[in-house]
TIMARTI-918244 format. One line per field, with one value per atom (N, C-alpha, C): atom name; chain; x, y, z. Coordinates in Angstrom, 3 decimals. Example, Ala and Ser with C-alpha at 12.3 -4.5 7.8 and 13.67 -1.06 7.14 Angstrom:
<rs>
atome = (N, CA, C, N, CA, C)
chaine = (A, A, A, A, A, A)
u = (13.190, 12.300, 13.200, 12.850, 13.670, 12.900)
v = (-5.690, -4.500, -3.300, -2.250, -1.060, 0.030)
w = (7.800, 7.800, 7.800, 7.080, 7.140, 7.870)
</rs>
This chain:
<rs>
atome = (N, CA, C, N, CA, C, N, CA, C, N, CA, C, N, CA, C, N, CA, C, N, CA, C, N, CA, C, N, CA, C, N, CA, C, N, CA, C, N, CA, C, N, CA, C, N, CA, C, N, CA, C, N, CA, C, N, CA, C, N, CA, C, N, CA, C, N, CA, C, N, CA, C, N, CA, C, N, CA, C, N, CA, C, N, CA, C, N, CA, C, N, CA, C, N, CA, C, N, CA, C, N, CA, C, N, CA, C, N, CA, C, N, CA, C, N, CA, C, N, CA, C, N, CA, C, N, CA, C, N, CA, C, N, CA, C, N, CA, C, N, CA, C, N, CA, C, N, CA, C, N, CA, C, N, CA, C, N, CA, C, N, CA, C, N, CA, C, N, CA, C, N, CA, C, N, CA, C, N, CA, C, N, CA, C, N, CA, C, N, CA, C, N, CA, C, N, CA, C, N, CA, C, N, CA, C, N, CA, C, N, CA, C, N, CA, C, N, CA, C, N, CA, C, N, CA, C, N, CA, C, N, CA, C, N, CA, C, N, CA, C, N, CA, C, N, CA, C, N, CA, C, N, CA, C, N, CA, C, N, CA, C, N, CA, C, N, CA, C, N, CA, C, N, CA, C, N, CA, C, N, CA, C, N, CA, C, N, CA, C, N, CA, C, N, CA, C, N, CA, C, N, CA, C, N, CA, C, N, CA, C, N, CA, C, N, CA, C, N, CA, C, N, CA, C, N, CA, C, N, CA, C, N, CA, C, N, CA, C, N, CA, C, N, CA, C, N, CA, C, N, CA, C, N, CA, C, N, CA, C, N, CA, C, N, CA, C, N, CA, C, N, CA, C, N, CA, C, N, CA, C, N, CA, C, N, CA, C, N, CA, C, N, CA, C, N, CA, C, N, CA, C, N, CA, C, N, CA, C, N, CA, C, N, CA, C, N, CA, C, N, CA, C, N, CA, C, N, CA, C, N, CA, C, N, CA, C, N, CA, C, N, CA, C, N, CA, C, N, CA, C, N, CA, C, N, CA, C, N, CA, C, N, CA, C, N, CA, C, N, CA, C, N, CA, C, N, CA, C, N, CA, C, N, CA, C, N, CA, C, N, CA, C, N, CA, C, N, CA, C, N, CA, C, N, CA, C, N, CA, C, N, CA, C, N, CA, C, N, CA, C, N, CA, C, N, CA, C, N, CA, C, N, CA, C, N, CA, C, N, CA, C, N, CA, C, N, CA, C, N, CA, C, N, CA, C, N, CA, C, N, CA, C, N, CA, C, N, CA, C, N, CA, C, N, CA, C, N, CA, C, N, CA, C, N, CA, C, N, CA, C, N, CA, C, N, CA, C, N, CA, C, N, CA, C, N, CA, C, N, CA, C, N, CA, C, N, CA, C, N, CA, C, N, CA, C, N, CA, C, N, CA, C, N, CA, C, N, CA, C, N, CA, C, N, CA, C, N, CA, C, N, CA, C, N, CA, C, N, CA, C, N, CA, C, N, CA, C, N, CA, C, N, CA, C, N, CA, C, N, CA, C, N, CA, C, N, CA, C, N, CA, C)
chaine = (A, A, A, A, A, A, A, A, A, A, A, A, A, A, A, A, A, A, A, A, A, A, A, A, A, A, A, A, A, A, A, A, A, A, A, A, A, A, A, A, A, A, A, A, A, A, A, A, A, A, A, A, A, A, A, A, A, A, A, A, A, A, A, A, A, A, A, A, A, A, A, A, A, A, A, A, A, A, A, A, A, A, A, A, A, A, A, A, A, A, A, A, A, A, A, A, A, A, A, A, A, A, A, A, A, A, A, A, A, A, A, A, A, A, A, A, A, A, A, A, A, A, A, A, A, A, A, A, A, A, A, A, A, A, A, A, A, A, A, A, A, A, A, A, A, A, A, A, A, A, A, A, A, A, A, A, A, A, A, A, A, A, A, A, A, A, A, A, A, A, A, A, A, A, A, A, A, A, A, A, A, A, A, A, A, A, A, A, A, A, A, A, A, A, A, A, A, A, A, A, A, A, A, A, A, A, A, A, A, A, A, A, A, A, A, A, A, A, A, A, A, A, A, A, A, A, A, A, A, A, A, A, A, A, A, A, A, A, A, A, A, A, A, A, A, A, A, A, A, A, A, A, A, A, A, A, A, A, A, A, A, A, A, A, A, A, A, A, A, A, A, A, A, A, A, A, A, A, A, A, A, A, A, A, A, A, A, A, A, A, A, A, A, A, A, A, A, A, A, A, A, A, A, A, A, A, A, A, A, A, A, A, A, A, A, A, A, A, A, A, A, A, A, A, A, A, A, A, A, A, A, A, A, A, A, A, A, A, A, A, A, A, A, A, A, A, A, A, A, A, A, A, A, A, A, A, A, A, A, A, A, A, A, A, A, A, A, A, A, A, A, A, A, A, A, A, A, A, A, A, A, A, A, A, A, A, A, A, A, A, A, A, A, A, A, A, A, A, A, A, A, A, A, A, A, A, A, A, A, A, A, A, A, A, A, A, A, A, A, A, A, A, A, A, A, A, A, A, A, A, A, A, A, A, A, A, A, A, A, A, A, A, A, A, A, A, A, A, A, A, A, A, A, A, A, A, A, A, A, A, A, A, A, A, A, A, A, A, A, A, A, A, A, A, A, A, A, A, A, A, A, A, A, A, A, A, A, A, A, A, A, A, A, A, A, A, A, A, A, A, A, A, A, A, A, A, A, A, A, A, A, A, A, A, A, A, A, A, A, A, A, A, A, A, A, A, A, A, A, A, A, A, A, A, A, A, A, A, A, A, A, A, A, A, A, A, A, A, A, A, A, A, A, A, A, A, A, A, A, A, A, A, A, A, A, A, A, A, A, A, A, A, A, A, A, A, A, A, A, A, A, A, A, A, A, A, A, A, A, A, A, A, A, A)
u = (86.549, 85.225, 85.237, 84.127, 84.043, 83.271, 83.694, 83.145, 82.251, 81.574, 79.739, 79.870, 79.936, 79.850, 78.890, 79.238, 78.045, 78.506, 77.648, 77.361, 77.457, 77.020, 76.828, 78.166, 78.762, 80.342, 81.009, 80.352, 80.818, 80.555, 79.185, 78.198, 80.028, 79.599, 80.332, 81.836, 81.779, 83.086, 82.924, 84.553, 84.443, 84.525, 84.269, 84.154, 85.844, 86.513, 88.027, 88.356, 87.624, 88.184, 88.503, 89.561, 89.741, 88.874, 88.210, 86.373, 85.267, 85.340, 84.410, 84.784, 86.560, 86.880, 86.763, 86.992, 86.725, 85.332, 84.350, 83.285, 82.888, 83.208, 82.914, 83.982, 84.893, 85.272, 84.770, 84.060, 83.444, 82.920, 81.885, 80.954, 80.925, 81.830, 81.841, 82.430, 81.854, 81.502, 82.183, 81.674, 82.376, 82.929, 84.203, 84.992, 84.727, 83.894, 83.404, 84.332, 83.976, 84.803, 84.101, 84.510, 84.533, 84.277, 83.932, 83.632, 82.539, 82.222, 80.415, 79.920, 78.929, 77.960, 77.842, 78.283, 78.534, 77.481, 75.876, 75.090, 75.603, 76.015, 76.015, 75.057, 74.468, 73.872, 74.047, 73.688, 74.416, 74.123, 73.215, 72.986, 72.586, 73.474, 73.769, 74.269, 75.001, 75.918, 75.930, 75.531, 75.443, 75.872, 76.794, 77.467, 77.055, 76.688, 75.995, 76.771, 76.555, 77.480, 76.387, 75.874, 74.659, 74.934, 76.019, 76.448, 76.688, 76.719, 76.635, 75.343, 74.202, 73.335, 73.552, 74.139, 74.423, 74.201, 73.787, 74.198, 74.505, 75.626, 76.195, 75.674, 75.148, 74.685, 75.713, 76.683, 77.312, 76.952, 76.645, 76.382, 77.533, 77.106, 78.571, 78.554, 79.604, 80.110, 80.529, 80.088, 81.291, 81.265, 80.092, 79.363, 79.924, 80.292, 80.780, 78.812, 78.817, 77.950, 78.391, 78.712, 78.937, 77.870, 78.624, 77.442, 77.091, 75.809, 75.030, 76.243, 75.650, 76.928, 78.391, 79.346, 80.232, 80.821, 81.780, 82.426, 82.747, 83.624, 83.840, 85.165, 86.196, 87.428, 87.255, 86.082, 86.183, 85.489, 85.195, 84.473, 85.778, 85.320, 86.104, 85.884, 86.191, 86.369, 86.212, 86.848, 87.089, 85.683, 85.433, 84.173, 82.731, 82.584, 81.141, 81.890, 80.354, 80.345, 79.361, 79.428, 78.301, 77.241, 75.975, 74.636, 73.829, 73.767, 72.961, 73.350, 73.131, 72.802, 71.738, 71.590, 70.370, 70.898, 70.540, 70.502, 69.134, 69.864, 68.959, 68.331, 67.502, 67.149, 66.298, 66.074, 66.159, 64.292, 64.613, 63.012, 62.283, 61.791, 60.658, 59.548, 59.221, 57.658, 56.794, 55.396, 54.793, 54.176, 54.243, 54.356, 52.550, 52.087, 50.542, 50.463, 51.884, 50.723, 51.807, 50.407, 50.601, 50.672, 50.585, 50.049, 52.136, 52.410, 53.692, 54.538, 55.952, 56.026, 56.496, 56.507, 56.893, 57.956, 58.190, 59.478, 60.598, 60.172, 60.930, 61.599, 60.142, 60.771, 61.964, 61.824, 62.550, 64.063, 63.881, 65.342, 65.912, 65.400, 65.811, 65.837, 65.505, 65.498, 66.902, 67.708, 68.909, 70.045, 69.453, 69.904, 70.227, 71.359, 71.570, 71.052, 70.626, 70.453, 71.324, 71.804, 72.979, 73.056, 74.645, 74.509, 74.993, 74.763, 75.013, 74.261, 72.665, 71.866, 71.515, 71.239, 70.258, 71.546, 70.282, 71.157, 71.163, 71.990, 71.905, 72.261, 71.379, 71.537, 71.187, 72.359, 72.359, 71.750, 70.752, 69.957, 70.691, 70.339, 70.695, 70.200, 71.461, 71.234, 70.337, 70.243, 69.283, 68.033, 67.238, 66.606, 65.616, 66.206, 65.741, 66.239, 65.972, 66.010, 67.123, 67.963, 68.811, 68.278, 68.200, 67.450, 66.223, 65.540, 64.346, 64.050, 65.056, 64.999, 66.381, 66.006, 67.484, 68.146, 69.477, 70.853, 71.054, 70.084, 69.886, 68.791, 68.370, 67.046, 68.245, 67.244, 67.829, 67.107, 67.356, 66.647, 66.615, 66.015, 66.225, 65.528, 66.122, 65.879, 63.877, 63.139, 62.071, 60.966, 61.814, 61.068, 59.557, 58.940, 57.442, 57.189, 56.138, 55.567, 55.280, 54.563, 53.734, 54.833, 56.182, 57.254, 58.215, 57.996, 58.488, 57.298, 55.969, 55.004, 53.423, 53.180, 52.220, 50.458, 50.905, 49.190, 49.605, 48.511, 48.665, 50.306, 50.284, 51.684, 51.469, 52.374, 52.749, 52.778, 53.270, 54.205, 55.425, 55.897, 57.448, 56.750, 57.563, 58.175, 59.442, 58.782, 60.486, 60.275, 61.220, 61.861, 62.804, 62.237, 63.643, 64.244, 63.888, 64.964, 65.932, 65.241, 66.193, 67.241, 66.766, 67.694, 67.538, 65.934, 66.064, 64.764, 64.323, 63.560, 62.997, 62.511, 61.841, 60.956, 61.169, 60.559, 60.199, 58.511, 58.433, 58.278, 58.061, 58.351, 57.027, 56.864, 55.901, 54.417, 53.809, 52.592, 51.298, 52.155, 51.202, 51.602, 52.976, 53.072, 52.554, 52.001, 51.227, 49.868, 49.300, 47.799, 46.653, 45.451, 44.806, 44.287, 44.817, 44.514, 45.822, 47.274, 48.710, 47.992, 47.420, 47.370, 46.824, 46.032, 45.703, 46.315, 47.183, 48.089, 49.270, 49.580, 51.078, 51.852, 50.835, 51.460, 52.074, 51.671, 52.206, 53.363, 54.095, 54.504, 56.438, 57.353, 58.910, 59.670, 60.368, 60.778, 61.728, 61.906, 62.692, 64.443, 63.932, 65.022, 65.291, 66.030, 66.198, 67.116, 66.876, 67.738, 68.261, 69.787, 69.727, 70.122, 70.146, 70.711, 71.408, 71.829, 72.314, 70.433, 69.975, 68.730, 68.700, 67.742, 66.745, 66.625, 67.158, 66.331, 64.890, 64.147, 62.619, 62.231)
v = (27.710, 28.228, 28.924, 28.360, 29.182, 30.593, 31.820, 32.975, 33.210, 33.588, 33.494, 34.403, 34.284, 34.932, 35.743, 37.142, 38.109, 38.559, 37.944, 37.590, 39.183, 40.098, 41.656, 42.500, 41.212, 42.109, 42.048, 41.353, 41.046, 42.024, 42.911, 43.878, 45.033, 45.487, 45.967, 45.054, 43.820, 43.358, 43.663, 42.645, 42.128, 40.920, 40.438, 38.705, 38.380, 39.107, 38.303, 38.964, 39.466, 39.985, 38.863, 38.948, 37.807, 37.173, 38.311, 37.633, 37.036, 37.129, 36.161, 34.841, 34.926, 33.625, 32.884, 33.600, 32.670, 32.701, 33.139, 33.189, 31.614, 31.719, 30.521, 28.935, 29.388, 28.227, 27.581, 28.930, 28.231, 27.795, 28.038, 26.923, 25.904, 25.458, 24.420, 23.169, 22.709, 21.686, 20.467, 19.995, 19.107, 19.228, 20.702, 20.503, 20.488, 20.750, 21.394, 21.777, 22.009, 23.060, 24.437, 25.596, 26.484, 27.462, 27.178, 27.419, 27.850, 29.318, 29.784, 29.044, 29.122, 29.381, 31.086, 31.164, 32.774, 33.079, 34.261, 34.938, 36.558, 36.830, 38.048, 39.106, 40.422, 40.884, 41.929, 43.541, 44.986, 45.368, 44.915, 45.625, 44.779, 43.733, 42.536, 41.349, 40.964, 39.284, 38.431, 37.402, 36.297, 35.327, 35.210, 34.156, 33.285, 31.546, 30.673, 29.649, 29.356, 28.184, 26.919, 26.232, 25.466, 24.254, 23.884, 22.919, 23.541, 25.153, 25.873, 26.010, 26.238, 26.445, 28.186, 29.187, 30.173, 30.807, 32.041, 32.855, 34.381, 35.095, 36.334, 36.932, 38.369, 39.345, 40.198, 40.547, 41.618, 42.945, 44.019, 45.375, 45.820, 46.370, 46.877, 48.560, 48.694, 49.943, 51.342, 52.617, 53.210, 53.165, 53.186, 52.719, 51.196, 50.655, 49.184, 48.664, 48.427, 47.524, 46.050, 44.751, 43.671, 43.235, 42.472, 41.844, 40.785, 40.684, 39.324, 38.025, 36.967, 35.886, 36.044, 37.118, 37.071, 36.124, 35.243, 34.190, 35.199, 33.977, 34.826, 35.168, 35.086, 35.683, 37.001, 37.396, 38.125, 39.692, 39.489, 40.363, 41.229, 42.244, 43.516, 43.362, 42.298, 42.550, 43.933, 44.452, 45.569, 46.690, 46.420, 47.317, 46.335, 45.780, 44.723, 44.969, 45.068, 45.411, 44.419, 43.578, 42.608, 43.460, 42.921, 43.824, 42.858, 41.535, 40.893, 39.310, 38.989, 36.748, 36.561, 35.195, 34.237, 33.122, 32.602, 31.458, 30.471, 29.755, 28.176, 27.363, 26.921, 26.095, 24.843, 23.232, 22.890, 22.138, 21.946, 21.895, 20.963, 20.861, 19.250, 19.070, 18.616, 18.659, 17.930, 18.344, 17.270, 16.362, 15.210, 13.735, 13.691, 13.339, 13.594, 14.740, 15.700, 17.011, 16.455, 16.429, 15.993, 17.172, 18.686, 20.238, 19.903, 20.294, 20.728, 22.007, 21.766, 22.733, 24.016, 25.033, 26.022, 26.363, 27.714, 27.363, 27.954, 28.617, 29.103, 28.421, 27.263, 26.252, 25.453, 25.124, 24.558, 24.868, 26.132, 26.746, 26.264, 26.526, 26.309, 25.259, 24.181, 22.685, 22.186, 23.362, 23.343, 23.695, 24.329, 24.987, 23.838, 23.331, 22.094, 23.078, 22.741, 23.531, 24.095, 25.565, 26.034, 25.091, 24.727, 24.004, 24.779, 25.798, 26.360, 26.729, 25.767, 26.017, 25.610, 26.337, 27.525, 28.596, 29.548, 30.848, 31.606, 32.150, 33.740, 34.495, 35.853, 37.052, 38.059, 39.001, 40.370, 40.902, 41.578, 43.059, 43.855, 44.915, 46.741, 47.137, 47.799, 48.182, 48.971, 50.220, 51.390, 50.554, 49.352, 49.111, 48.488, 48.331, 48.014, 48.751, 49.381, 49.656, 48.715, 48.967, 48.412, 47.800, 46.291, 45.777, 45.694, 46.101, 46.185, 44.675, 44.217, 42.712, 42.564, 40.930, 40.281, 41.106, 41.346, 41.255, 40.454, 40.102, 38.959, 38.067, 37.281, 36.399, 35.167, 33.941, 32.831, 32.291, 31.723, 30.920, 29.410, 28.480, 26.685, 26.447, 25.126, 24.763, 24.646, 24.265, 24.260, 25.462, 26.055, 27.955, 28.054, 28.312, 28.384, 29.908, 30.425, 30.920, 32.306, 31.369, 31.586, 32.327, 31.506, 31.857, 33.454, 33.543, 34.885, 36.210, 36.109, 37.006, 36.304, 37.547, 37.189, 37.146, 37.614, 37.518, 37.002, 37.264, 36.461, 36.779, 36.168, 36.336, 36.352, 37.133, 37.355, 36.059, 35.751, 34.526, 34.628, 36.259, 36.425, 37.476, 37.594, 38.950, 39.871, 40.799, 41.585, 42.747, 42.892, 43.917, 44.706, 45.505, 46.786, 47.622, 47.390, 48.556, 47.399, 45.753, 44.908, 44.434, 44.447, 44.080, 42.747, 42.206, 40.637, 40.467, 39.742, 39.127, 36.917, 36.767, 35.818, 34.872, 34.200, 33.870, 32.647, 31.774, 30.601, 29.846, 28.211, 27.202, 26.467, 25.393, 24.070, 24.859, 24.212, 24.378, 25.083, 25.407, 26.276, 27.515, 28.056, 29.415, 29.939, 28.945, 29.557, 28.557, 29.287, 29.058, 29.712, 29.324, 30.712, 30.740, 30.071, 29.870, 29.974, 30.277, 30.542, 31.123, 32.878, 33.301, 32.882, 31.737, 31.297, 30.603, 29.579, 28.353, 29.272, 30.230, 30.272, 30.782, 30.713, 30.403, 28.879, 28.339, 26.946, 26.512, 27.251, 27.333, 27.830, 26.512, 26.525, 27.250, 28.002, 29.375, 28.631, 29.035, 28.566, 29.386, 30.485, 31.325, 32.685, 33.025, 34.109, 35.015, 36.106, 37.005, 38.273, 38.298, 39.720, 41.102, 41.854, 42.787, 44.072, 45.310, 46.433, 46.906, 47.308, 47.718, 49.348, 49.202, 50.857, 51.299, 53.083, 53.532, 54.054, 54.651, 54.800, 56.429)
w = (210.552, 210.273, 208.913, 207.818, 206.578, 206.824, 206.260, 206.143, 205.315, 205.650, 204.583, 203.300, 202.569, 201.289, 200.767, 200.473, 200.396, 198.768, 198.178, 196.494, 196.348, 197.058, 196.410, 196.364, 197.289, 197.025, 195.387, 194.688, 193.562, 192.210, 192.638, 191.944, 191.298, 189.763, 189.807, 189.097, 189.823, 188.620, 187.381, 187.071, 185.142, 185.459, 184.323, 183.738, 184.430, 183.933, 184.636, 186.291, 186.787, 188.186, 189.218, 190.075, 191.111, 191.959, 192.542, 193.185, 192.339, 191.024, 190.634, 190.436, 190.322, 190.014, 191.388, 192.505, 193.683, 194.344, 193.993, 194.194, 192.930, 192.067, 191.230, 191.921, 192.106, 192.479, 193.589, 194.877, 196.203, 195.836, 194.839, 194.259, 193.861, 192.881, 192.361, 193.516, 193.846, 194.563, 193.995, 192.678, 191.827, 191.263, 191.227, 190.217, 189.044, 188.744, 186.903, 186.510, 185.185, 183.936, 184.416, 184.811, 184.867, 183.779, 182.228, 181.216, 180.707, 180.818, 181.001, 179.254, 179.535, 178.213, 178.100, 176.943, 177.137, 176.013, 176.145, 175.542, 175.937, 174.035, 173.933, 173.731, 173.969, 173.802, 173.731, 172.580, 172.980, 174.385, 175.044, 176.347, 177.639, 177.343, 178.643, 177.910, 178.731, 178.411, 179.418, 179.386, 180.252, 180.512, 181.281, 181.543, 182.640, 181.942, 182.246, 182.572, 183.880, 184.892, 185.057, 184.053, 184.267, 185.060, 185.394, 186.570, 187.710, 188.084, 189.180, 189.743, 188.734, 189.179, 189.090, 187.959, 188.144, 187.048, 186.564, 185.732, 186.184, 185.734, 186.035, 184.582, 185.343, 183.999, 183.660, 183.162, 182.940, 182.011, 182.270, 181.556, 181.276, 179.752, 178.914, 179.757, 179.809, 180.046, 179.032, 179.157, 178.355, 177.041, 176.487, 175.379, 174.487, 174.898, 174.222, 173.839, 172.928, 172.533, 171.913, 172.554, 172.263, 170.788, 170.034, 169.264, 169.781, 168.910, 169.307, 168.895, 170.296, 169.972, 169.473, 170.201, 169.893, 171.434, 170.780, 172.027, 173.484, 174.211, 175.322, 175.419, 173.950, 173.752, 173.033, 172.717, 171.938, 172.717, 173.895, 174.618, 175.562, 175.819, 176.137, 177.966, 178.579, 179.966, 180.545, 180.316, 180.842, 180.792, 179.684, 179.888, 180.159, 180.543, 181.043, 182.923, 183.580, 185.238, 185.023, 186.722, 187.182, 187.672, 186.813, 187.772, 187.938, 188.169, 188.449, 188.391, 189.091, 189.657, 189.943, 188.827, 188.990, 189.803, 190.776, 191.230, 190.967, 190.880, 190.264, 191.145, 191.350, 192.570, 191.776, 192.277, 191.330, 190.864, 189.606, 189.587, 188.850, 189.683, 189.697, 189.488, 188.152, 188.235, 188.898, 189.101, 190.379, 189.458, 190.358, 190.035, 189.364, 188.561, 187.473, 186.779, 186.613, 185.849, 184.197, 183.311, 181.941, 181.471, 182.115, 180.919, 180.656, 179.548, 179.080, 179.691, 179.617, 179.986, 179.690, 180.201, 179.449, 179.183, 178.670, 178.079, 178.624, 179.717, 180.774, 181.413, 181.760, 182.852, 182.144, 181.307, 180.245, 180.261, 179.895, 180.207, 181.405, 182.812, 184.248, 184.677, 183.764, 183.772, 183.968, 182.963, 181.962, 183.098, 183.948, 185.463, 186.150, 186.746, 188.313, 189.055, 190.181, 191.276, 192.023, 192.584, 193.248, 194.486, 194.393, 195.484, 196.691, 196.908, 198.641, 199.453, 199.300, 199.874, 201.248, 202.429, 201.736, 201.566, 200.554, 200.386, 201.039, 201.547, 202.086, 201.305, 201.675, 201.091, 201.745, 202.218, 203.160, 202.323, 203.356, 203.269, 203.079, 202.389, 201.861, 203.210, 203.979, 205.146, 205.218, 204.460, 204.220, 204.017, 204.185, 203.757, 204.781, 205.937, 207.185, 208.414, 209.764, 210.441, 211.462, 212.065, 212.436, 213.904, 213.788, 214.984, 215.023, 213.602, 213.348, 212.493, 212.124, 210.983, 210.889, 210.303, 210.402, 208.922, 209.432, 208.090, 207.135, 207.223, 205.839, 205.483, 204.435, 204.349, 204.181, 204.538, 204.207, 203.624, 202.151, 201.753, 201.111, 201.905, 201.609, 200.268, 199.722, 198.251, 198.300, 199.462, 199.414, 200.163, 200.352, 200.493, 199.594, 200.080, 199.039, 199.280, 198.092, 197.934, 199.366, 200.370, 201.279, 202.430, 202.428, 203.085, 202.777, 201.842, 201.526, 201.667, 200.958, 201.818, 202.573, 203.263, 204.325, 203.858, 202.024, 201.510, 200.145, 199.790, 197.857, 197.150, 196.700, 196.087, 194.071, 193.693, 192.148, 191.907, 190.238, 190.110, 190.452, 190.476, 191.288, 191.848, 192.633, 193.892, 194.188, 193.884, 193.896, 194.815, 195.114, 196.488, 195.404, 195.030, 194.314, 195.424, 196.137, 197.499, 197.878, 198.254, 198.826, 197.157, 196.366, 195.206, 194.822, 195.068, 194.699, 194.320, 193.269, 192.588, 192.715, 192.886, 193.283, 192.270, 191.443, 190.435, 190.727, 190.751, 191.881, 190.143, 190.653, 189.680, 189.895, 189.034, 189.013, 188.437, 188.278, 188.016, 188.765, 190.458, 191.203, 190.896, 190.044, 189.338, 188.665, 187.334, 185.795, 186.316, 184.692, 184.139, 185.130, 184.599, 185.041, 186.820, 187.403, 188.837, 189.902, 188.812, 189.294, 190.795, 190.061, 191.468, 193.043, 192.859, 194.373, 194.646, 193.692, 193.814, 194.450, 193.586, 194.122, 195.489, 196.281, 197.467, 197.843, 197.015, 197.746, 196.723, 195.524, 194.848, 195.533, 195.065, 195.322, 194.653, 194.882, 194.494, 193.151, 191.779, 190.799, 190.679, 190.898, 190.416, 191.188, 192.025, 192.382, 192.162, 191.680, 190.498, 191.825, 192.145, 192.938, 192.254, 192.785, 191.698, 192.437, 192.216, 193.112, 193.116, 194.575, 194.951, 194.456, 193.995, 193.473, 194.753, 194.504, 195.615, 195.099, 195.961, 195.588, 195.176)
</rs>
């Protein structure tokens, strides 16, 4: 029996710690190159698994300010902590829409879709009542809109106590009618993070 993997145990690494490397390898499914696309930034770096379907945010620590685009030999492990994963889910435009697309989507195009779907992701205990809701959400590659809340929905949704962000895809997300569409709208990207308290 495989043991379910709770992505938040990871909050807090470095780029070289032993759990991210096996947290990346459960993933890779096909045996990829393991080789991020690495974006530097003074105040986040991103390391991009675009055949995972993944990107890891790392925050500099301890005042390190990375420069812009410096490689990923040249970065100070030690001071960058994980505060955040995007997972990718994958995305399809619907079959007649000619509007272009944006440039977001664009990017997440660039995204395979994570393949360990569906995802799970444990709840912040403090964040539910014990026996009051499940220990976790699950979520399948075709999750809509409508499935995550019970009235109109953003173009994303975020839970800062649960630590996750919700960013939906296709054309029932944007332009000026997103908001009634996007309930019927397939979730693109879900970003978790360590949860705010209030």
């Amino acid at each position: 029996m495989t043991s379910v993997m709770n992505i938040r145990d990871l909050f807090g690494c470095s780029p070289s710690a032993d759990s991210i490397a096996n947290f990346l390898e459960k993933v890779n499914l096909q045996g990829s190159d393991l080789t991020p696309e690495v974006k530097a930034y003074p105040d986040m770096v991103y390391f991009n698994y675009h055949k995972l379907g993944v990107s890891l945010q790392f925050a500099p620590r301890g005042g390190y300010k990375p420069k812009v685009g410096l490689a990923r030999s040249q970065l100070k492990d030690d001071c960058l902590k994980l505060e955040g994963i995007d997972i990718y889910n994958e995305s399809k435009p619907q079959t007649g829409d000619a509007r272009p697309q944006a440039s977001s989507q664009s990017v997440q195009c660039a995204f395979s879709p994570y393949p360990l779907l569906p995802l799970r992701i444990f709840r912040v205990a403090s964040a539910h009542e014990e026996g009051s809701a499940q220990s976790f959400i699950s979520i399948a590659a075709n999750t809509t809109g409508k499935e995550f809340s019970s009235g109109s929905i953003n173009i994303w949704c975020e839970w800062a106590g649960e630590g996750i962000m919700v960013e939906f895809g296709g054309t029932e997300a944007r332009g000026p009618q997103a908001w009634e569409r996007g309930k019927d709208a397939v979730w693109q990207v879900i970003t978790v993070f360590p949860p705010k308290s209030n």
